[in-house]
N, C-alpha and C positions, 0 to 999 in steps of 0.2 A: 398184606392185610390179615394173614393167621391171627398174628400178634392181636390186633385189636377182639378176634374173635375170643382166645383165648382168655384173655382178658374180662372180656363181658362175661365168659362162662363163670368166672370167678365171682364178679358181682353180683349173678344172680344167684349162686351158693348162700352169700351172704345175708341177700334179699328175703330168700325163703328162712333161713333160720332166726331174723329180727323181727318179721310181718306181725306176725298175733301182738307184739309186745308192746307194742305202738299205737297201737289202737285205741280211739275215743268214743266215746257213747254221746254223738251228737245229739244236738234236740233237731228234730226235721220236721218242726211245728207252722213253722214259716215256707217250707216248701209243697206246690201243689205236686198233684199225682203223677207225673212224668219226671216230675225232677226228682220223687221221692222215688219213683223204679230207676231212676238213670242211677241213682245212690246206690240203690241193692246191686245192679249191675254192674257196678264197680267192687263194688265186695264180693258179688261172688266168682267176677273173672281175674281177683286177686288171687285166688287160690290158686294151689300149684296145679298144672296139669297144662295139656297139649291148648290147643285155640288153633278154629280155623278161620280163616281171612275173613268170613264174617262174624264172627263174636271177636275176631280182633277191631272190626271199624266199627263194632255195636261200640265196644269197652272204647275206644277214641272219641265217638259219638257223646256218649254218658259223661267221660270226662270234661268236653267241652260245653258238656250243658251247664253242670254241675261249678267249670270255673265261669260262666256268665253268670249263675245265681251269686257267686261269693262277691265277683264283681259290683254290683250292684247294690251289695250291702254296704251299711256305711263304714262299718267299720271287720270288713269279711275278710277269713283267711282261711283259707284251703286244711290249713291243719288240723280246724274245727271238726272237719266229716272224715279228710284221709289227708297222710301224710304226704305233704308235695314231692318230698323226693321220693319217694316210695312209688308216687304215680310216676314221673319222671323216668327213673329207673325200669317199671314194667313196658314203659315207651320206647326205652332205650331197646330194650330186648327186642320189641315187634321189628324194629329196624335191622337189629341186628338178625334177625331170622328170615329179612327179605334175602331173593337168590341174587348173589351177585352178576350174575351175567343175562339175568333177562327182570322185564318190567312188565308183568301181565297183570299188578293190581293197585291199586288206590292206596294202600295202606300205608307206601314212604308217605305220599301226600299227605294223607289224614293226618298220621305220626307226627308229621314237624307242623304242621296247623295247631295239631292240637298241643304241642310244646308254645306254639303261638300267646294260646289261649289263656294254660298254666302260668306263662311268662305277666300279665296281664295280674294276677291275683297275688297276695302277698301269702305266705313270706316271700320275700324274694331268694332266688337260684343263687346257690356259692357261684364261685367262679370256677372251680372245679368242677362240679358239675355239667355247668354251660358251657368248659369244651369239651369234656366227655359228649356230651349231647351232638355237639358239631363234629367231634372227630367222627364217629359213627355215620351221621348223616351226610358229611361229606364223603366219604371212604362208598357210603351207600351208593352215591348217585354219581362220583364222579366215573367208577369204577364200571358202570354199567355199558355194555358194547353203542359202537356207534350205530344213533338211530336214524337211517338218512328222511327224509320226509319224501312220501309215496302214496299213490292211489291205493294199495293192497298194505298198507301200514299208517295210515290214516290216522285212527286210533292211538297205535300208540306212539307215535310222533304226539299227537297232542298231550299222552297223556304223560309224556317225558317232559311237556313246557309247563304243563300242571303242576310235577315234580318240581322242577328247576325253580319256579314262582314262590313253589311254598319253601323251597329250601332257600331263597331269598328272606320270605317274611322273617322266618326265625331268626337266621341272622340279623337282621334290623331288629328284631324285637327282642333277643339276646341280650346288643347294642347295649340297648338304652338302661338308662340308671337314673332315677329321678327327672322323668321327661327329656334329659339330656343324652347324646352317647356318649359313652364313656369309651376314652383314646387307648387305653388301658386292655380292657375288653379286645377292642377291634384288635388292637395288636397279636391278641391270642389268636384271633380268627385266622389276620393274616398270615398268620404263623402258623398255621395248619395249614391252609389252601396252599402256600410257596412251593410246598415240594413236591405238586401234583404238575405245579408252570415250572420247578425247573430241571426235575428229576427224573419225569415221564419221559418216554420214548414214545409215548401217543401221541400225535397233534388233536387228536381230540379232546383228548384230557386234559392236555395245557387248555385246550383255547376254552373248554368250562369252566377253569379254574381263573383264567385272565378273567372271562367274564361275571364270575361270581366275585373279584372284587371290585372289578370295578362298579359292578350294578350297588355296592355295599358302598361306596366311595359316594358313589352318586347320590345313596341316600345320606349320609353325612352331610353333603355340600346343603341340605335343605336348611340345614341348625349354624346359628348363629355365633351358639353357646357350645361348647366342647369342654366334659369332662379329661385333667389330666392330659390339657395336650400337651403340656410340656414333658409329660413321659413317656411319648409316643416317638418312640428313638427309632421306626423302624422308617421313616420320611426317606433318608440318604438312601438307603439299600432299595426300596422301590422304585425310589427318582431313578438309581442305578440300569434296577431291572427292567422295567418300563422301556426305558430308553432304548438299552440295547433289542428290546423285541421290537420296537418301534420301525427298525430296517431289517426285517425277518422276513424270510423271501415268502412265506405264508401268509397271502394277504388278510386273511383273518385274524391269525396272530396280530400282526402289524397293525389294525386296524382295533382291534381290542383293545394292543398295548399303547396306543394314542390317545383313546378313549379315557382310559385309566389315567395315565399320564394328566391329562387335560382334568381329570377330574379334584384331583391329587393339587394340580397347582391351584385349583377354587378354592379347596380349602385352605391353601397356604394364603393364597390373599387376603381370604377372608378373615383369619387368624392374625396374619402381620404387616396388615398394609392398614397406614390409616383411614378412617373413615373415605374422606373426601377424595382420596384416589380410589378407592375400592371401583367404583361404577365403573370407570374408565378404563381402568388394566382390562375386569370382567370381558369387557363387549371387546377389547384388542384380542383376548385371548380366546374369546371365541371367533373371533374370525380366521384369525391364526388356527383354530384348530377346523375350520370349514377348509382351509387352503390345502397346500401342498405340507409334501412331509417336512421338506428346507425350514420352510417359513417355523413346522413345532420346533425345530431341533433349535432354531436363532431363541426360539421362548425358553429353551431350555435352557442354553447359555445364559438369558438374564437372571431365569430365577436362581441359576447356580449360584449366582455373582449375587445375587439381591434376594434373594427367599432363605437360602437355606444356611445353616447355620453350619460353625467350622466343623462341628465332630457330621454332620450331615455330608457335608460335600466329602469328606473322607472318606465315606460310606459306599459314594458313587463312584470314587477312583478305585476302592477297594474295588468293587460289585465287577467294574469295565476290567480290573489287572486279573481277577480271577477269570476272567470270561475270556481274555486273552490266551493262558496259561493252562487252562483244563478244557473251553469249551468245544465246539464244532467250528468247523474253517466259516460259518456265518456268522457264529456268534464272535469270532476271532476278529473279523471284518467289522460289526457293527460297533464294537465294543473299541476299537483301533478308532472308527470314524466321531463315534459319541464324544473318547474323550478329546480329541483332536479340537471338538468343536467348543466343547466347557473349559478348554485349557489354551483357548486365544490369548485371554489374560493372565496374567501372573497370578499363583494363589497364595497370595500370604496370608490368608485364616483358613488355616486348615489341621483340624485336629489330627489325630494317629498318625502323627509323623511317621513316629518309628514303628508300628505295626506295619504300614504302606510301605516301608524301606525293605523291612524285614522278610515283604512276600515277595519282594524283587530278587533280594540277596537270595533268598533259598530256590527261588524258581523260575530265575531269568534265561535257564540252561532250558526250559522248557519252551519256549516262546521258541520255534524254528520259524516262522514269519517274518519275511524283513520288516512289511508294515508293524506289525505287534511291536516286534525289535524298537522300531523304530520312537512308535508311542510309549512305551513304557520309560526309553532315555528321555524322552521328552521329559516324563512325569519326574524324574532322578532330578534332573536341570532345575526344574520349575521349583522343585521342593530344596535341593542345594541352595539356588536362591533366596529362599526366602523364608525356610527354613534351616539355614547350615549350619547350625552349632547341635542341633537336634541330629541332624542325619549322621555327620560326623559321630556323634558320640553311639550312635544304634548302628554303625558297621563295626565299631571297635566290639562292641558289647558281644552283638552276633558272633566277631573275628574268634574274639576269648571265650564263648563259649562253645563256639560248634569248632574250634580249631581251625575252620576252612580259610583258602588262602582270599584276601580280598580284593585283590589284583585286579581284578574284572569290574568290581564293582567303582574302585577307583576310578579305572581308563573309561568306563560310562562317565561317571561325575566329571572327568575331566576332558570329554569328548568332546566340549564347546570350548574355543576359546575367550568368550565371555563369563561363563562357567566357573571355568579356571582360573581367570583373573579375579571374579568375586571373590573365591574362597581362598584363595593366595592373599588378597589384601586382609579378609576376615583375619584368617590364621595369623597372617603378621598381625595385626592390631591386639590379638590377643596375647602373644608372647613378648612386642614391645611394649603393652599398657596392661601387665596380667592384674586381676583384682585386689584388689586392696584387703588386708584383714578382715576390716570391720563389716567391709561388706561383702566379705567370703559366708561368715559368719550366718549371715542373711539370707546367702542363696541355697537353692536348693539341689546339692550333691548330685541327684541322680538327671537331673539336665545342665546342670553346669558344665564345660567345657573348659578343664584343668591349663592348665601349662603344659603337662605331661601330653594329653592328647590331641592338642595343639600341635604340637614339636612330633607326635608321631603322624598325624594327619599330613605333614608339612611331607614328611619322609616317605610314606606314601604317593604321595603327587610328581614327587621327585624322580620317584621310580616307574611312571608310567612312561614308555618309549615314546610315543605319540606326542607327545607336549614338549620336547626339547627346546621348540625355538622361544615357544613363552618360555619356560626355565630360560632363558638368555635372557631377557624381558626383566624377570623378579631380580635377577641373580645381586646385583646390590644390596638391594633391600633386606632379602634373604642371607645373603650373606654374614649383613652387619648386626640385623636381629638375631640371627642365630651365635654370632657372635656374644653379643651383647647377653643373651640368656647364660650364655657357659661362665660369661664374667662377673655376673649377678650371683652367681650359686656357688663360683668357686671362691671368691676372693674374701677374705674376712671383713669387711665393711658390712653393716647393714643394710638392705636394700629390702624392697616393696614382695619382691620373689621371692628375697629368703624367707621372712618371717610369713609369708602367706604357706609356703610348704613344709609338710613334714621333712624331717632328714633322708627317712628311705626314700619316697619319690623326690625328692630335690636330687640325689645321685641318678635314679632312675633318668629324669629330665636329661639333666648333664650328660649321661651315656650317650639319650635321644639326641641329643642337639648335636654331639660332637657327629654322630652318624651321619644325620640330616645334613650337615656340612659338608663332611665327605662326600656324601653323594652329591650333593650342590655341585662341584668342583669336578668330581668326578664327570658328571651326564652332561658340563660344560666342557669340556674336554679340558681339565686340567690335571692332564693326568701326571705331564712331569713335573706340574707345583706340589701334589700330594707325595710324589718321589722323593721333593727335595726336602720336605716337613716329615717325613717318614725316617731319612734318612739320620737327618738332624735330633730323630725324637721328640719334634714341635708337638705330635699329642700328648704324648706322655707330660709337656713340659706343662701345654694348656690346662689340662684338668688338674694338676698340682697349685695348692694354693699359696705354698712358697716359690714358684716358679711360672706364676700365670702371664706376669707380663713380660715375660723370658717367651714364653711360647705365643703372646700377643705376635711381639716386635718379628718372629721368625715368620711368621703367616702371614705379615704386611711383606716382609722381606723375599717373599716367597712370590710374589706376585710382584713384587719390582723389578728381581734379578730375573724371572722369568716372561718376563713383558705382560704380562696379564691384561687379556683386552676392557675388561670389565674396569682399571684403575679409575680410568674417569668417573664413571658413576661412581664407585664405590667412593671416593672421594667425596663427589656431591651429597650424596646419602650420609656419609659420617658427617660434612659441614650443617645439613639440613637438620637433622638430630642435635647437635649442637648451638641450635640455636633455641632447643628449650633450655629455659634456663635453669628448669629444675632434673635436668638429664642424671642419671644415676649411676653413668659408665662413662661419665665424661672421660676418667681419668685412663682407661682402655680407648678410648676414639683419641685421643693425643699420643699413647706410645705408637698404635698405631699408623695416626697420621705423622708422627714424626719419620717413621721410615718411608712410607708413601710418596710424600714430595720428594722424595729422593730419584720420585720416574720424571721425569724429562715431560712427558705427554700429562701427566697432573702439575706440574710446576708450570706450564704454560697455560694451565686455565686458569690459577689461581688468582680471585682479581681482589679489588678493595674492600668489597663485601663479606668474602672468603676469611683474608686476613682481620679484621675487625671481629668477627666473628671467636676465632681462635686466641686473640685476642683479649676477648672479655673472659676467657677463661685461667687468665693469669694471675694468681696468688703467689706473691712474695713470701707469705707465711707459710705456703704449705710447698717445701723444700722439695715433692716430688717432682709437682706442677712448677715448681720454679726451673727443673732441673730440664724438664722435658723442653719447656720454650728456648732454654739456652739453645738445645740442639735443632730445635726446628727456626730459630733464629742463623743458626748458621748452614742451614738448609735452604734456607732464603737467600745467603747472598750467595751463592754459587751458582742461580739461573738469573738470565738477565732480566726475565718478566717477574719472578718474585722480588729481585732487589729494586723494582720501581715500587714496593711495597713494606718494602723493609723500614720505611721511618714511620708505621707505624707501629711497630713492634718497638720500635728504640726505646720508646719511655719506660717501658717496662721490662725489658733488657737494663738500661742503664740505672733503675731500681735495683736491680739484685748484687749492683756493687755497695749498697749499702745497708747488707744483708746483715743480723745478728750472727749468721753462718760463716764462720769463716772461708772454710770449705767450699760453699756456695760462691761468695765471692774472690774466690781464687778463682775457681773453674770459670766465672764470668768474665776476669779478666783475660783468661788465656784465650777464650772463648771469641774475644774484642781482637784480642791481638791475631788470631787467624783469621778473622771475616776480614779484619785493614788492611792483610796483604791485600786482596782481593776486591776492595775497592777501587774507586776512582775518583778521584773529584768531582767531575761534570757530573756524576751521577748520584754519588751521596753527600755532598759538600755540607749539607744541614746537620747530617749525621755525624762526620766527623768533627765538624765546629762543636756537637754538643759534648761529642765524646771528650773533646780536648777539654772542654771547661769540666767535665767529670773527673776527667784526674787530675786537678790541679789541686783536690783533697786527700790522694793518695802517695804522692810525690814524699811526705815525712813518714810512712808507714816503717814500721821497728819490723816487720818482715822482710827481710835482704829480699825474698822471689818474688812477690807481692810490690815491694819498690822497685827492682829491677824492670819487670814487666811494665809499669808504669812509663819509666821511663822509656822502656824501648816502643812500648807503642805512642811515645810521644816522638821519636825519633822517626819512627814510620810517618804519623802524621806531616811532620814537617816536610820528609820526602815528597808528597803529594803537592806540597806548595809552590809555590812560586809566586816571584813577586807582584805579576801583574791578580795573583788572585789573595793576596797578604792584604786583608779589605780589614775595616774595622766590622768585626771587633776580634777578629783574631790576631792583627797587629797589633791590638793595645796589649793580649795577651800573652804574644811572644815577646814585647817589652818589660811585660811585667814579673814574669819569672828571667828574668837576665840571670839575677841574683841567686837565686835558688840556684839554676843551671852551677852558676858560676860555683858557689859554694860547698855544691855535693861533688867538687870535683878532692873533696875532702872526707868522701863517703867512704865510711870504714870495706864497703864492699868496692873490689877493684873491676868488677864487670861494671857497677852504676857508674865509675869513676870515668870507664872509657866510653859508655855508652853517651854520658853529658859532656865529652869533649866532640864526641860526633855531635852533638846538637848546635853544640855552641860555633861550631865550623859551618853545619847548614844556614844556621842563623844569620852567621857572617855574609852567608853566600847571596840568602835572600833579601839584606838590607843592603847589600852593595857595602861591607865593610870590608873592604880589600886587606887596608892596614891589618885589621883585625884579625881575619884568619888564620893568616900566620900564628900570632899569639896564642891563638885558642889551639891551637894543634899543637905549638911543641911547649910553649911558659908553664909557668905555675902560678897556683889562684893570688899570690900577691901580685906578681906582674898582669896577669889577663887585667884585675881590676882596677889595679893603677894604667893600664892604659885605657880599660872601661873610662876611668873616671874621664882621664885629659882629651882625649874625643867630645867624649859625651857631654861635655860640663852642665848643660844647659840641662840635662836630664838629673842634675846630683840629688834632688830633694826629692825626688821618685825613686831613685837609688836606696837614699836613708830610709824610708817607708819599708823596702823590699828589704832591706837589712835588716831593721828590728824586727820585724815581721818572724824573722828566722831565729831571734833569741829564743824561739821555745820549741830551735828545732831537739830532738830529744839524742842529738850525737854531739860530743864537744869539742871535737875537732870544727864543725862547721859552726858550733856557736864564738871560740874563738878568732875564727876568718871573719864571724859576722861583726863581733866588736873591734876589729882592728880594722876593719873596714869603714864601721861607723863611725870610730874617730879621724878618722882619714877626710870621711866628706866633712862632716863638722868643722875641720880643722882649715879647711879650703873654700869655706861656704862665706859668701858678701854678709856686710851688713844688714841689709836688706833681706836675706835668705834669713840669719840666725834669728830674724824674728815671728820666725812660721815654724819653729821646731822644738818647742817649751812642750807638747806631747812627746815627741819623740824622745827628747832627754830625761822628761822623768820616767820612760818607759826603761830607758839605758842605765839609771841608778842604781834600781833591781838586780841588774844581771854584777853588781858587787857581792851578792848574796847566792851566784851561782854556785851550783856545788863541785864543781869542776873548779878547782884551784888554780888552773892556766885562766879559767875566763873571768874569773873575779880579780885574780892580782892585775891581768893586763884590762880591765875594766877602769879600777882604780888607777893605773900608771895614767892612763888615758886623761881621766878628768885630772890631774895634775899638770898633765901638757896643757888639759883648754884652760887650767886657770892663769896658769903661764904665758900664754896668747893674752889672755882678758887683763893681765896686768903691763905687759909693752904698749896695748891700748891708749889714746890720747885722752886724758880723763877728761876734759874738756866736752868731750864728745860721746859722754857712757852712752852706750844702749841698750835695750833690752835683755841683748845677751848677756852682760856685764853684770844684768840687776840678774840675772835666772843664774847664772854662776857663782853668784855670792849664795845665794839661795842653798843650793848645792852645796855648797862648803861647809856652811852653818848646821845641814841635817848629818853629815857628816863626821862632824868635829867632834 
């Protein structure tokens, strides 16, 4: 209290040196003769000099007559006769010249009456002033030793309620501002009285202080109308204070702070409840406030939830987490039960996130209470909940600024395992869906929650010992995200991540993520899968953007060869992702899952849905994606529960033999020709049927490996046959390449050459061509075909189809066998036959124009021989052929 003395000495330095300078020459022609001495008496105990207590309550006296005349006038103001601050100020002094430790006169009383009275007349008091005037006057009376009430102290007992009454009035008359109080005002008042309730070591002095606001509240709750209550920000901190003295083992305190409380919530109703509930809340909360303490504390939790506004209720977590942290083991206690009871419900409107994080983070080491302990994680939890991307971002802030390790704060935030799971799936959702450009642009940096502090948030959680078995729980998810982020940032493609990040924090991220993984892997115990990536160089290989899915394939592989109990999930998780269709790492969940299914325990759960899925992500055109299905195609047929799934894959497998890639469609074929060992009939019969009709377009290819292959995986197929499964239409089609077979045993390559005499031997085997076998094993293609033909006969004009068919094979060896062949059925063919093959002969014309000089001259011999036939003919009996051979002769000649 020096200070304030000190202070006032200052003032009244000032006071004496401006006094004469200010002075007016009123007219006192309207004033009768006591008001005109109460005037002199004010002028002349404005002079400088000592005052004893009675010329001090004469000069209070004078004052207070002096503001009834101005009152009264219509248009009266104090500054007409004397300056109001100037009287104000000489008031201030008698106060201050009262003894603080004893109460033997009237003169605080008179003092703030007569501030009463001044208050009353215009001009009206700055605001500075008006707490000057209250600091004083409270400092005055609070300060005064305890008076108990007594037969031999009588007096002044009463005359300390005299004091107390008028140090009321003022305060209400202070208050007000245009017949209204002003919220503004009071908040100054209450801002002076707080540090006497929460500073003091008196209980007397709190409970004068408890009392003097609330008797101030109680006069507020009379008005309707409130100046500026919407900038009476101090609601939350009193709701706060309030409450906790509410269970102060002082039943006065307690009893005060109830009152208070109670009064505090009249006004809130009456401010923000509509009309037509007003009545009714009123009379519940009065009764509630007749009842037990239980029944305020249930009023408090509503109006937390329903009165007070989000930066308010922040106020009161605040007010309870300091009262925790600095106060007395009561206030530790009431302040642990208060918020227990406001924080039944979730808070999600609640302002100061990160102010209320931030008193955790620096002074949770203070809190030795289990209970406190206990309420304060509570408050972490509630606020992680529902505010996480906030809390998140104000441990990092606090981390990077105070240096301190965060460790602690983390294993709080994830000391619930509901907790845990929330901000696990938050964090994932933000590093699988991070923001888009345009509306990065939009948001506001300093509560945004990055990629970056995502992915470190994530790595933090990671590291809390306590949480292992949830980490087993994420660990797919986590996984694949985290995954997923290092593949977005390292690989040259465009992606939503890249362009959202600068270049330095996109490495940053990257670094973060690969960490995060690590330790994923790690605290799952995987610790000889990181041996075997380590060993290999698979990070090194990861973070390289010419080597990213080089070190993908090694990190799926790493979890195959090492049995990784997670495959399953992480499988599910890569097909689930893959089913949006705008996924942007599709092309990483495919190398991936191409080594994957490689584990035995994911190839037995792959079902229809799975492949369908994988599936729609097949592009012919884009030769990576073509390249990868090849090999998860033949990943497929090597488990018996994927190859009941393998025809759906075929179509788009048996696409990429008709690739612009060469390349591509070699590797396809090879690719066929390994899954065919490895079929079976009974199980992929659909699939080999289609395969076979796919190479009957590649059987003339000018690639020797390319035809070879062909062939041999037509030899394979055939092996799988047998006669009782030789159904149409696959017998129409080992009918119908006879010829081809038979022809390319003229294939300038001598592996095709032996490959199509094994064909043409199984074919025997499976049509029951006994005669035949023999010939196809040791003859040559004029004998195999002439004894084709003498068997066969009935087949001859399906022969000739398959024959010309072959004139545009691009080798001339086999188009000569085919023209000598052609003329052979021709030359054998009934009457009846030669008149169904007027196509086929002018397609045979042509081939005299072949550029192969073997198959144009022996072309030409040919139609010499059928003219030759057509003229031993019995002309009696021409027919058609007779009339199409002259035809012939004529274009010819």
């Amino acid at each position: 209290m020096n200070l304030h003395s000190e202070e006032r000495n200052l003032n009244r330095v000032t006071f004496r040196s401006s006094m004469y300078d200010v002075l007016l020459e009123p007219s006192l022609s309207g004033l009768c003769q006591s008001e005109k001495e109460a005037y002199q008496l004010i002028l002349d105990f404005m002079e400088p000099g000592q005052m004893s207590q009675l010329d001090k309550l004469s000069f209070l006296n004078a004052v207070s007559t002096l503001s009834s005349v101005v009152r009264d006038q219509a248009n009266g103001n104090m500054n007409k006769y004397y300056p109001k601050t100037l009287l104000a100020k000489k008031i201030e002094t008698f106060i201050l010249e009262e003894p603080p430790e004893i109460l033997d006169s009237s003169v605080r009383q008179q003092a703030m009456l007569c501030i009463v009275a001044l208050s009353q007349v215009k001009p009206p008091f700055h605001l500075c002033q008006k707490l000057d005037l209250v600091n004083v006057s409270i400092a005055s009376t609070f300060s005064l030793p305890l008076i108990m009430p007594s037969l031999d102290r009588k007096e002044s007992a009463s005359l300390y309620l005299q004091t107390i009454q008028a140090l009321d009035d003022m305060l209400q008359a202070l208050v007000m501002e245009d017949m209204s109080p002003n919220m503004v005002i009071l908040q100054s008042f209450v801002e002076i009285i707080l540090p006497w309730l929460m500073l003091s070591d008196k209980v007397y002095e709190q409970i004068r202080a408890l009392g003097t606001i609330s008797r101030l509240l109680r006069f507020i709750c009379n008005f309707s109308e409130l100046s500026n209550m919407a900038s009476f920000s101090i609601t939350g901190k009193l709701v706060g204070t309030f409450s906790i003295l509410c269970l102060n083992p002082s039943q006065d305190i307690s009893i005060g702070a109830l009152e208070a409380l109670n009064y505090l919530f009249i006004i809130l109703v009456l401010q923000r409840s509509s009309r037509q509930k007003t009545e009714a809340i009123l009379k519940n909360l009065q009764k509630q406030f007749r009842g037990n303490l239980t029944a305020n504390m249930q009023s408090l939790t509503l109006f937390f939830r329903k009165y007070l506004t989000p930066v308010e209720r922040a106020d009161v977590i605040l007010v309870a987490l300091e009262s925790m942290i600095n106060g007395s083991p009561n206030d530790i206690s009431a302040a642990s039960k208060m918020l227990k009871m406001v924080l039944k419900h979730s808070v999600k409107e609640v302002a100061k996130v990160s102010e209320i994080i931030k008193l955790i983070y620096y002074h949770i080491d203070r809190a030795t209470e289990k209970a406190a302990q206990n309420t304060i994680k509570k408050v972490f939890q509630l606020l992680v909940q529902s505010h996480t991307e906030e809390v998140i971002l104000t441990l990092f802030k606090v981390k990077d600024q105070s240096q301190r390790e965060t460790h602690k704060s983390w294993e709080i935030l994830a000391s619930f395992p509901k907790s845990y799971q929330a901000i696990m799936e938050y964090l994932l959702q933000k590093i699988i869906s991070p923001q888009a450009p345009e509306d990065q642009e939009e948001a506001d940096h300093e509560t945004e929650l990055s990629t970056l502090i995502a992915t470190r948030a994530i790595h933090e959680l990671l590291l809390v010992p306590s949480q292992q078995f949830e980490v087993q729980t994420f660990f797919a998810s986590l996984f694949v995200a985290l995954l997923f982020q290092i593949s977005s940032l390292v690989t040259k493609g465009s992606t939503v991540a890249q362009e959202a990040l600068p270049e330095t924090e996109s490495v940053d991220v990257v670094s973060s993520s690969v960490e995060a993984l690590k330790t994923l892997m790690r605290s799952s115990g995987y610790i000889n899968h990181m041996s075997y990536i380590q060993t290999l160089g698979g990070w090194e290989l990861l973070v390289s953007p010419e080597s990213h899915y080089e070190g993908v394939t090694l990190l799926a592989r790493s979890l195959v060869i090492k049995n990784c109990w997670h495959n399953r999930p992480v499988f599910s998780f890569f097909i689930k992702t893959l089913q949006n269709p705008s996924c942007t790492n599709y092309l990483t969940a495919l190398v991936f899952l191409t080594e994957l299914l490689n584990c035995p325990d994911v190839a037995s759960v792959v079902d229809e849905v799975a492949t369908k899925i994988l599936a729609n992500w097949f592009n012919c055109d884009e030769l990576v994606t073509a390249h990868l299905f090849l090999k998860i195609t033949e990943v497929f047929a090597k488990h018996k529960n994927t190859m009941k799934h393998l025809n759906i894959l075929q179509p788009f497998v048996l696409s990429c033999c008709y690739s612009s890639s060469s390349d591509l469609v070699m590797e396809t074929f090879l690719l066929l020709q390994r899954i065919l060992k490895d079929l079976t009939w009974y199980q992929s019969s659909s699939f080999i049927i289609k395969l076979t009709f796919t190479l009957v377009h590649f059987f003339e290819e000018e690639s020797e490996q390319l035809r070879l292959t062909t062939f041999e995986m037509y030899e394979n197929v055939l092996a799988k046959v047998s006669r009782m499964t030789l159904v149409f239409p696959l017998r129409h089609q080992v009918l119908s390449l006879l010829m081809l077979l038979v022809f390319h045993l003229k294939d300038v390559n001598a592996a095709v050459v032996e490959v199509c005499r094994l064909i043409l031997c199984r074919i025997a085997v499976i049509l029951h061509w006994s005669k035949l076998k023999a010939v196809f094993a040791k003859n040559d293609v004029f004998t195999i075909l002439s004894a084709l033909l003498k068997q066969e006969r009935s087949r001859a004009l399906w022969f000739l189809k398959q024959t010309v068919a072959l004139f545009k094979s691009p080798q001339g060896p086999i188009r000569q066998v085919a023209v000598w062949f052609a003329g052979q059925i021709i030359w054998n063919l009934h009457k009846a036959e030669e008149e169904e093959i007027e196509e086929e002969l002018a397609v045979f014309r042509y081939m005299q124009r072949d550029p192969d000089p073997i198959v144009s001259c022996l072309t030409v011999q040919t139609f010499y021989i059928l003219e030759a036939k057509a003229k031993i003919m019995p002309a009696e009996t021409p027919s058609s052929y007779l009339l199409c051979m002259r035809r012939i002769k004529r274009r010819y000649c």
